[in-house]
N, CA, C and O of each residue as an XYZ file, in Angstrom:
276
protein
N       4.978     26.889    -13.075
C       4.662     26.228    -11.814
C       5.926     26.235    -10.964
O       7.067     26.132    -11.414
N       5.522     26.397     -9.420
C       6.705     26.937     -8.611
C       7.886     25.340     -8.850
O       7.680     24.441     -9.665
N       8.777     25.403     -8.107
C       9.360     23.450     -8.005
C       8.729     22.830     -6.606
O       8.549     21.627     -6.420
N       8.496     23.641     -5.873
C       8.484     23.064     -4.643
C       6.999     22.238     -5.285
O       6.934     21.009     -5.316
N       6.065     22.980     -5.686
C       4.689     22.856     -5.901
C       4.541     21.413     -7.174
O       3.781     20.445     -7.182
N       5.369     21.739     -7.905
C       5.595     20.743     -8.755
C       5.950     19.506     -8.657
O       5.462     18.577     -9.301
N       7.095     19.417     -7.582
C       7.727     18.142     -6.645
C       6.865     17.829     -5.849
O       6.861     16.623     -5.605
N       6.062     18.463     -5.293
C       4.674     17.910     -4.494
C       3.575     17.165     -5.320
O       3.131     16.086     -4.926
N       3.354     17.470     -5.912
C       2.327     16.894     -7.017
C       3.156     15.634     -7.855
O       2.524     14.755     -8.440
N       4.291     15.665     -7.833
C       4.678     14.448     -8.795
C       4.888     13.588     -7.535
O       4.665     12.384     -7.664
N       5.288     14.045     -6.336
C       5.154     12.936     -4.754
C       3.952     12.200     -4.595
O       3.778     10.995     -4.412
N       3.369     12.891     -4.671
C       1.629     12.956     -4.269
C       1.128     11.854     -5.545
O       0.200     11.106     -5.237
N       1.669     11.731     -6.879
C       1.160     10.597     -7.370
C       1.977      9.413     -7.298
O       1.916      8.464     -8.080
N       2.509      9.495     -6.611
C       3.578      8.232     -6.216
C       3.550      7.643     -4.435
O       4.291      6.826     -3.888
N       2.251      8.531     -3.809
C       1.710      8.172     -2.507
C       2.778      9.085     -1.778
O       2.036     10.061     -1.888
N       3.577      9.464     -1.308
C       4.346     10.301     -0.441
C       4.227     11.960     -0.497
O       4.293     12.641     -1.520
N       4.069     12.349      0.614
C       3.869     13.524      0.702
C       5.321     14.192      0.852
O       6.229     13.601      1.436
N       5.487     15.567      0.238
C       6.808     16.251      0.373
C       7.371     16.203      1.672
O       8.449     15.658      1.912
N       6.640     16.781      2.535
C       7.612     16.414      3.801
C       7.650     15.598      4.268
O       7.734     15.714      5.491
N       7.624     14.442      3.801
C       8.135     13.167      4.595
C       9.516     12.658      3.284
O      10.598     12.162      3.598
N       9.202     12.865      2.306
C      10.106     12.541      0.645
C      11.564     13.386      1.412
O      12.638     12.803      1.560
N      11.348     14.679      1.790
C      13.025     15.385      1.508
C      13.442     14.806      2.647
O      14.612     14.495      2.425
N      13.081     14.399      4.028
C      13.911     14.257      4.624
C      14.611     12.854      4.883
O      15.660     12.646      5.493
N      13.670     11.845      4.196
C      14.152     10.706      3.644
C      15.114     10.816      2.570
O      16.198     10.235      2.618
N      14.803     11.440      1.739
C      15.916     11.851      0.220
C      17.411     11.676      1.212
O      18.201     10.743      1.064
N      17.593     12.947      2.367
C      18.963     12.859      3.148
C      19.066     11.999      3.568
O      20.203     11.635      3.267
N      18.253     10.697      4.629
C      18.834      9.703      5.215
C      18.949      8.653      4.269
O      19.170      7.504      4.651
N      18.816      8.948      3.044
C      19.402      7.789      2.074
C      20.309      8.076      1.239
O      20.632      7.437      0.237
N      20.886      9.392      1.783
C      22.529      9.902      1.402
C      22.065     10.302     -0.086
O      22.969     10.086     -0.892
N      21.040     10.763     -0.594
C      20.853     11.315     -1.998
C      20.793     13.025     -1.759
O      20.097     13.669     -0.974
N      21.754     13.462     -2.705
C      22.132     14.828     -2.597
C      21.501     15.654     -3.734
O      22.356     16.384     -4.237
N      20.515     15.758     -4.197
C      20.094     16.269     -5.003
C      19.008     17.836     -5.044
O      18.338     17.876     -4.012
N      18.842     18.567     -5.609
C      18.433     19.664     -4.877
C      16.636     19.699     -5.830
O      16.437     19.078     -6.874
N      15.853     20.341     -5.306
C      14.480     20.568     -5.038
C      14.628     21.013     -6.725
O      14.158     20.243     -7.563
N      15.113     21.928     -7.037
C      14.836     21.864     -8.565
C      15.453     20.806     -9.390
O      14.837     20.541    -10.422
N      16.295     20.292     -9.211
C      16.876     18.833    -10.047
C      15.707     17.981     -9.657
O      14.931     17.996    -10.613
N      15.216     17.224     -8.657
C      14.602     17.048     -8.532
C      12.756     16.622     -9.226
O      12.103     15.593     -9.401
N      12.513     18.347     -9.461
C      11.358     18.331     -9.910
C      11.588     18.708    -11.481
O      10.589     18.868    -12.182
N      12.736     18.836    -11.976
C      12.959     18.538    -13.718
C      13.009     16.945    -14.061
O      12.686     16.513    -15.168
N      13.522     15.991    -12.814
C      13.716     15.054    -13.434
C      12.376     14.084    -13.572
O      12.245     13.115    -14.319
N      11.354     14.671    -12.566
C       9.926     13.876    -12.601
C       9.325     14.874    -13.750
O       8.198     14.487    -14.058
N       9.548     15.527    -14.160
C       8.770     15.751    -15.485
C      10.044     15.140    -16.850
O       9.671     14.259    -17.624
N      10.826     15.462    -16.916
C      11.676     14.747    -18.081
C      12.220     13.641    -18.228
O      12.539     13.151    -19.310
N      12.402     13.055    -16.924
C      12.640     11.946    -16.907
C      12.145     11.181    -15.792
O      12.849     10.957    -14.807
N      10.724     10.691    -15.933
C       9.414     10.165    -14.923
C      10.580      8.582    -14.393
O      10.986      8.665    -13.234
N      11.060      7.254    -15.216
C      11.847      6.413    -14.606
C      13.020      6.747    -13.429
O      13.119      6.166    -12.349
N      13.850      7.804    -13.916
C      14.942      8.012    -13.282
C      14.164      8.750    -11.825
O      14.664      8.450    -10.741
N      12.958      9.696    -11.839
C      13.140      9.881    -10.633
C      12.229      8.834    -10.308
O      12.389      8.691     -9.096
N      11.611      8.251    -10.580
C      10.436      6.964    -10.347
C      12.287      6.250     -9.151
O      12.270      6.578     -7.965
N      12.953      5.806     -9.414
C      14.306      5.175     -8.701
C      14.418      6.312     -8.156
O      13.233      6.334     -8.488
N      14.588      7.101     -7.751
C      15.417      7.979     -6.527
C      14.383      7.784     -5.593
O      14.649      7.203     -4.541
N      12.713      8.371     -5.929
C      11.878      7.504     -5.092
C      11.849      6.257     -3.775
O      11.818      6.130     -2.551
N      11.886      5.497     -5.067
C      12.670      3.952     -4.883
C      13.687      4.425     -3.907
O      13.261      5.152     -3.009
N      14.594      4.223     -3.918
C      15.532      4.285     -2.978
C      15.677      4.796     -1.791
O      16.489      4.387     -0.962
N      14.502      6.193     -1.556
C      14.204      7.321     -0.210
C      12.883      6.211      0.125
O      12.198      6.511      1.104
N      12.729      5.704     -0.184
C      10.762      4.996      0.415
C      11.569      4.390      1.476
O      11.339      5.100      2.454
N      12.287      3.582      1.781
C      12.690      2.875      2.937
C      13.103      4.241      4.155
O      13.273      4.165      5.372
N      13.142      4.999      3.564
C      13.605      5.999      4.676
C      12.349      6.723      5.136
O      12.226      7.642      5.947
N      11.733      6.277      4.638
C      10.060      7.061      5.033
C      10.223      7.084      6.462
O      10.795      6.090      6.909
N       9.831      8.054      7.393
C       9.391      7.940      8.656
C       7.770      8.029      8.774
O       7.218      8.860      8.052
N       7.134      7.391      9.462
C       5.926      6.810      9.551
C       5.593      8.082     10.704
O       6.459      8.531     11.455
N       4.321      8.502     10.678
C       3.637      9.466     11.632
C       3.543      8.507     12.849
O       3.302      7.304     12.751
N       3.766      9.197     14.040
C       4.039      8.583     15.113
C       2.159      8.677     15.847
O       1.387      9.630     15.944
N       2.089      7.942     16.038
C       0.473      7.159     16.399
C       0.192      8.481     17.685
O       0.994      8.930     18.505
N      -1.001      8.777     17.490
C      -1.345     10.043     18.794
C      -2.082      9.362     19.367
O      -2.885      8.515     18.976
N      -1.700      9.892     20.769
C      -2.425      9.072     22.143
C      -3.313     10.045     22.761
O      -2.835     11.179     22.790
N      -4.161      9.950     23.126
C      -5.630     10.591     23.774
C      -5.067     10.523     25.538
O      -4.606      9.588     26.193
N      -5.335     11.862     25.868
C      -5.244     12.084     26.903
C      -6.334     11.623     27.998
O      -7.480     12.056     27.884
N      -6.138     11.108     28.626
C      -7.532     10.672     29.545
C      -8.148     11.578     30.709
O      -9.147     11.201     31.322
């Protein structure tokens, strides 16, 4: 299984979708790369369960769409 594909699916059961996860990962100063990453949600589910943890506050929220009149 690819990592990108793999890190999506271990996001995805933890409610966050990949592209909103990596670019939070950076604004919470965590330097870790897409394959570290997706070894540590399969070998070690706690430790990345906390890196999680720590990027969720950095979530950026989809910005509300407005209807043109």
């Amino acid at each position: 299984m690819k990592t990108v594909t793999r890190l999506s699916a271990a996001l995805r059961q933890r409610g966050i979708s990949y592209n909103r996860f990596i670019p939070a990962l950076s604004a919470a100063g965590i330097e870790l790369n897409r394959k570290m990453l997706s070894e540590l949600a399969i070998a070690d589910p706690p430790a990345f369960d906390a890196i999680v943890e720590m990027a969720r506050p950095h979530i950026r929220q989809p910005e509300p769409q407005t209807s043109a009149a």
